[in-house]
N, C-alpha and C positions, 0 to 999 in steps of 0.2 A: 581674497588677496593672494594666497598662495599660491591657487590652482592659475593665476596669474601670471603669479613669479615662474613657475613651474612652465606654462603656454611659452612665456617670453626666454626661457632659458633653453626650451626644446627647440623655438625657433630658431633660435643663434646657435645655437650647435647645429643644425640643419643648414642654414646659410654660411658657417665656415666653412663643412664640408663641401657645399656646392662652391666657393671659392678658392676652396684648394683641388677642388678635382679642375675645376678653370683653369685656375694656373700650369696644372701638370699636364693640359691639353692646348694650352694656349699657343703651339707650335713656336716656341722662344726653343730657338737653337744657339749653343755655342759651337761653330765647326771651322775646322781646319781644313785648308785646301793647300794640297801638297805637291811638289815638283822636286822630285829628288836630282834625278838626273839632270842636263841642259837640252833636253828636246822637246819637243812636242807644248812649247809655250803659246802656241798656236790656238787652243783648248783651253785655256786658262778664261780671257776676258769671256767667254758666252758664259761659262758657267761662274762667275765670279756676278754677273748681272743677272744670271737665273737667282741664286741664291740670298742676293741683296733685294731682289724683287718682294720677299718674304721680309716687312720692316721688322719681326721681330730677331731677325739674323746678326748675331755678330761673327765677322769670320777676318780670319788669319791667315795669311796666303804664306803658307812656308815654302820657299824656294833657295835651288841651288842660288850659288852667289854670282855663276855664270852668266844668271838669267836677269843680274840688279838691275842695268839701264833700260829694258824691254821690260819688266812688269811697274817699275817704279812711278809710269804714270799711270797706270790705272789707278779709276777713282773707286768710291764704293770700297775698301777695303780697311777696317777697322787698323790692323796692326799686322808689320813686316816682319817674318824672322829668314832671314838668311843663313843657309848653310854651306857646309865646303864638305864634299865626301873625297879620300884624299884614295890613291890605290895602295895597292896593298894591304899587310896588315892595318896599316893606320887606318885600314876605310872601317875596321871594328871601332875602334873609338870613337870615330866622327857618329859613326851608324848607331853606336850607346849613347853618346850626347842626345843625338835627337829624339831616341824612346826617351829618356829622360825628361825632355821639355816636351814633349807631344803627353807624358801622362801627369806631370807636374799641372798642364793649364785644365787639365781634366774635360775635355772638348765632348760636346755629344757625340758627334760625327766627325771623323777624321776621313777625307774624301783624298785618296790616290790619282793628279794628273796621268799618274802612268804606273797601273797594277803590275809591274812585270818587270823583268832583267835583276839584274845580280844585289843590284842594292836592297831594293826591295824585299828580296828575299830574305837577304840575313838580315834587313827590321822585323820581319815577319817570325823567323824562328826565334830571338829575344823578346816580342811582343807577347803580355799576356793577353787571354785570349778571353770573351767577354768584358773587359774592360771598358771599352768601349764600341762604338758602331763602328766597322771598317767597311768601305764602299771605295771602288776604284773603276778606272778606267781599263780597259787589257784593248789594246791597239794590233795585237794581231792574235785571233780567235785561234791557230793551228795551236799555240803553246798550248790552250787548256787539252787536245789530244795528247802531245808531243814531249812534253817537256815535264821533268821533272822536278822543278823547280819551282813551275808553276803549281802542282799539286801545293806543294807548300805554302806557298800562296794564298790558295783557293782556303786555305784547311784555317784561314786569320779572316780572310776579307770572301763574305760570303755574298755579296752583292758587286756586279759588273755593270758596269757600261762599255756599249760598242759605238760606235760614233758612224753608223752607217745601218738603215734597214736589211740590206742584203745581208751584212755580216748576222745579222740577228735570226735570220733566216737559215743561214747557213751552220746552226749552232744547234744538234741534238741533244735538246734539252732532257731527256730523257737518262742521257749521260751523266747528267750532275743534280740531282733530286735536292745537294742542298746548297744550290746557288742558285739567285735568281739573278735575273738581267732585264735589262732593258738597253735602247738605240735613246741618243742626241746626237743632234746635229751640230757642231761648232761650228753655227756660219755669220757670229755677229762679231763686227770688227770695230775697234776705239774709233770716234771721230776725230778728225784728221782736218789741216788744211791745204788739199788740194794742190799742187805744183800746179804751174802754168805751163803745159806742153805743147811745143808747134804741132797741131797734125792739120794739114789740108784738108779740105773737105769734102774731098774726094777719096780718101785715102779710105782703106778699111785695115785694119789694125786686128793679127791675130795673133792671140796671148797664148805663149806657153808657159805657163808655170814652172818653178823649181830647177834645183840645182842641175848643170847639164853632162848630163850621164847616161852613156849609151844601155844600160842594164834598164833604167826608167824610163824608158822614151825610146819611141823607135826613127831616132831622127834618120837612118839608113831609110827609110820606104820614104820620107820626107825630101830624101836628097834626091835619090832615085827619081820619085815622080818628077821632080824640075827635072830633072835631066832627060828625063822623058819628051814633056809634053809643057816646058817650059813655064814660067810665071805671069800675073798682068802687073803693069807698072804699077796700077793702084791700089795692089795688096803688099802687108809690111809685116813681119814674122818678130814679134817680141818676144826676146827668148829670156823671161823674166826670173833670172839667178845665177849663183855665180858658175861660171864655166870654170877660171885658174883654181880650184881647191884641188887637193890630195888624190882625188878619185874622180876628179872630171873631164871630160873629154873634152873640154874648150878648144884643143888645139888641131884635134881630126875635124870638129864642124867647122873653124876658121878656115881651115884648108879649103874644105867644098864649098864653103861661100865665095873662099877667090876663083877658085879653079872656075867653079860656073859664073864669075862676075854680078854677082846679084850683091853687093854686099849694100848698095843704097838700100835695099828691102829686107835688110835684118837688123836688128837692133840686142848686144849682148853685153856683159858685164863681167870683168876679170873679177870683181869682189864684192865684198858684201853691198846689198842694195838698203839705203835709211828704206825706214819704216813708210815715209810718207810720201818719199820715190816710187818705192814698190807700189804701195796703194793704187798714187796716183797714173800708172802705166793699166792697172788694172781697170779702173773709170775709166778710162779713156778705149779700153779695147773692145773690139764690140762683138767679136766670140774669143770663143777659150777652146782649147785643143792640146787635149791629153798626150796623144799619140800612145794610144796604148793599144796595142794590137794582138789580136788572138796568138797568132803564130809568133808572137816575139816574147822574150826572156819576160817582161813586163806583163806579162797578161798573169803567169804565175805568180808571179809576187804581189800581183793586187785582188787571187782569189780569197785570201784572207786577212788580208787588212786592205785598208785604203788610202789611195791617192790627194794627199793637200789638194790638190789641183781642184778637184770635186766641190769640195767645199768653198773655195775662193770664187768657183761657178756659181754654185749657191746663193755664198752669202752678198755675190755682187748683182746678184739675177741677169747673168751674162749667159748665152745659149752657146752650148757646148757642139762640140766637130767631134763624132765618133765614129767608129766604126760600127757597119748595123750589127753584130753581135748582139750590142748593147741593147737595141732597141726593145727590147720586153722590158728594162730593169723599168720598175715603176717610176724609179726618181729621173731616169732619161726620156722614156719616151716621148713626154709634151715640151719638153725643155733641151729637144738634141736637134740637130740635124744629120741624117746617116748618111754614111758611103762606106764604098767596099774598098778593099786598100788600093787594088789595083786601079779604082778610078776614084781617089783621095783629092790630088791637085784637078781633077775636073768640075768635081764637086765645088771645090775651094776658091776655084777661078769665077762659078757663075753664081758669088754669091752676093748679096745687097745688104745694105744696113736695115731697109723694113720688115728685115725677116727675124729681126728679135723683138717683135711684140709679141706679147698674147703669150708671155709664159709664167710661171712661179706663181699659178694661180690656187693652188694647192694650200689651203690653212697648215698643211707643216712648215710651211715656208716661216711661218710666222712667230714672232716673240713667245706670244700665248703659248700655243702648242709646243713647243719646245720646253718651256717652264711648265709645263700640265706633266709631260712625259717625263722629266727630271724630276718633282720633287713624287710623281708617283711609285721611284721607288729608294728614294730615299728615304718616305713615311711606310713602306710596304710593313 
C-alpha cells in the first residue's frame, strides 16, 4: 500500500511539472503594440492580425491620440490606451507616464510601430532594461550606421523589423552581433465597403500613390514625357493624396495640367482622402506607379527605407510601372512592367488591362508567410 501511495504521489509530481513546464510553453503572450508618434499607422492593422492569429494573444495597441479615429475600428484588439506626447520639456512627463503604464501592465512583449526618432529614445534611456522583451520596427536602416540616437535605442530594443526584403539585405549584419532582424511586409488592409466609382470601361486608370511632393516622385519626367510625346484619351492618372498640405506641390502640378490641357485625365485632392475613398480609387486602378527614378532626388531616399506605394501594390495585387532599374529586385520582377524614363509615357500609352494577370504568385504574398516570418522572431 505504500509503495503505492509513494508510485501515485511520484506520478503527480511528475504530471504537475509536465503541466507547468506546458503552461510556461504554451505561447500565452501578453503584448503591447505601440505607436508613439502619428505616423506610420499604415503597419499597425497587418500586425495587429498577425498577432491575434495566435488565439492565445492578448494585446494592447497603445497609440498616440492623433491616431484615435483611424485605429479605433480595428477589430481583434483586446484594450486601447491613448496617449499625447506634448513638445518640449513636457514631452519628459508624457514620455514617464507611459514607462509607467507600459511596466505597471507588466506585458511580455512590448512591440515598437516605429523603433526610431526622438521619442522613442528618451523612453528608451528611462526604460529598465531586461524588464521586458523590446522588439520594434526601424523604417529607415541608414539610422542604425548614422545616428546616435539610434545606438540608444539599439542598446533597449534588441530585436528589429524592416518592412521590406531589400532593406534586410542591405543591412551588414555583421555590424550589430547583438541585434537580430528580420523583413514583414505590411500589405493587409481592414475590409472596407467599396464606393461606387464611374470609370468607363474603356478607361485604364493609373494610381499614384501619396502625398504630392516633388522630392517623392518624379512628377517632372511625368510632365515632360506628355509634353513630348503626348497622352491616349483612355488613360487617367490618379494622383491618390493630398497635393494642398505644408510641403506639397499641388500647385506647380495644377499648373502643367492646365498649361498642357489634359486635366479630364487627372484626378487630384487638396485634402485628406476618407479611408474608404482612398481604398476604393485603389480597386479600381489597374496599375500603380511610383515614379521613382534613378536620377531623381527619390531614388536616394528610398535606398533605405521604403515607399508606402510598394506595399499598397502588394497588398492590392495591382502590377507596378517602373523603371528597369528595378528589374532584379526579387519582389518587382514578376510583378512590374519596365521602362526606361525616356521612353516612360510610351510604354504607358501601349498598355491593356490583360497585362495584370499571372502575378503575386509568390507564397510571401500570403497571410501565412508573413505570420511564419513575424512570430519567428519575436519567439527567437
Amino acid at each position: 500500500m505504500v509503495k503505492v501511495i509513494k508510485i501515485y504521489f511520484c506520478l503527480d509530481y511528475v504530471l504537475n511539472i509536465y503541466f507547468l513546464l506546458r503552461e510556461m510553453t504554451s505561447n500565452k503572450y501578453k503584448i503591447a503594440l505601440v505607436e508613439i508618434g502619428g505616423s506610420h499607422d499604415e503597419c499597425l492593422f497587418t500586425q495587429i492580425q498577425i498577432l491575434k492569429a495566435n488565439k492565445h494573444t492578448t494585446l494592447t495597441l497603445v497609440c498616440n491620440d492623433s491616431l484615435r479615429k483611424r485605429v479605433e475600428i480595428f477589430k481583434n484588439i483586446d484594450n486601447f490606451h491613448f496617449i499625447t506626447i506634448r513638445q518640449g520639456w513636457s514631452a519628459w512627463l508624457d514620455i514617464y507616464a507611459l514607462r509607467k503604464y507600459l511596466l505597471q501592465q507588466n506585458f511580455d512583449k512590448i512591440i515598437f510601430n516605429t523603433a526610431q526618432g526622438a521619442a522613442i529614445k528618451k523612453l528608451m534611456l528611462i526604460f529598465p532594461k531586461y524588464k521586458t522583451q523590446l522588439i520594434g520596427t526601424i523604417h529607415n536602416i541608414d539610422k542604425l550606421e548614422h545616428s546616435k540616437g539610434q545606438q540608444i535605442i539599439s542598446n533597449k530594443i534588441n530585436k528589429y523589423f524592416v518592412i521590406n526584403d531589400y532593406l534586410l539585405k542591405r543591412i551588414n549584419l555583421k555590424h550589430y552581433p547583438k541585434l537580430s532582424f528580420a523583413a514583414y511586409y505590411p500589405i493587409f488592409f481592414p475590409k472596407f465597403i467599396p464606393r461606387q466609382l464611374t470609370k468607363p470601361t474603356d478607361e485604364i486608370w493609373i494610381c499614384i500613390p501619396g502625398q504630392v511632393e516633388l522630392k517623392r516622385r518624379d512628377y517632372e519626367s511625368l510632365m515632360e514625357g506628355i509634353v513630348q510625346n503626348g497622352i491616349p484619351k483612355h488613360l487617367k492618372f490618379i494622383l491618390l493624396g493630398r497635393c494642398e498640405h505644408k510641403h506639397g506641390d499641388g500647385i506647380y502640378i495644377k499648373h502643367k495640367i492646365a498649361e498642357l490641357n489634359i486635366e479630364r485625365q487627372f484626378m487630384l485632392w487638396d485634402s485628406f482622402i476618407e479611408l474608404d475613398e482612398f481604398y476604393s480609387y485603389l480597386m479600381y486602378s489597374d496599375f500603380i506607379l511610383p515614379l521613382i527614378h534613378t536620377t531623381h532626388i527619390s531614388s536616394q531616399l528610398y535606398e533605405t527605407q521604403i515607399t508606402g506605394t510598394y506595399n499598397l501594390a502588394f497588398g492590392f495585387k495591382k502590377p507596378l510601372l517602373m523603371e528597369n532599374q528595378f528589374s532584379t529586385y526579387e519582389d518587382f520582377k514578376n510583378n512590374a512592367i519596365f521602362y526606361e524614363k525616356n521612353n516612360m509615357i510610351s510604354v504607358i500609352s501601349s498598355l491593356s488591362k490583360n497585362m495584370s494577370t499571372n502575378i503575386y504568385k509568390d507564397d510571401k504574398w500570403t497571410f501565412e508567410d508573413q505570420k511564419k516570418r513575424y512570430w519567428s522572431l519575436l519567439e527567437k
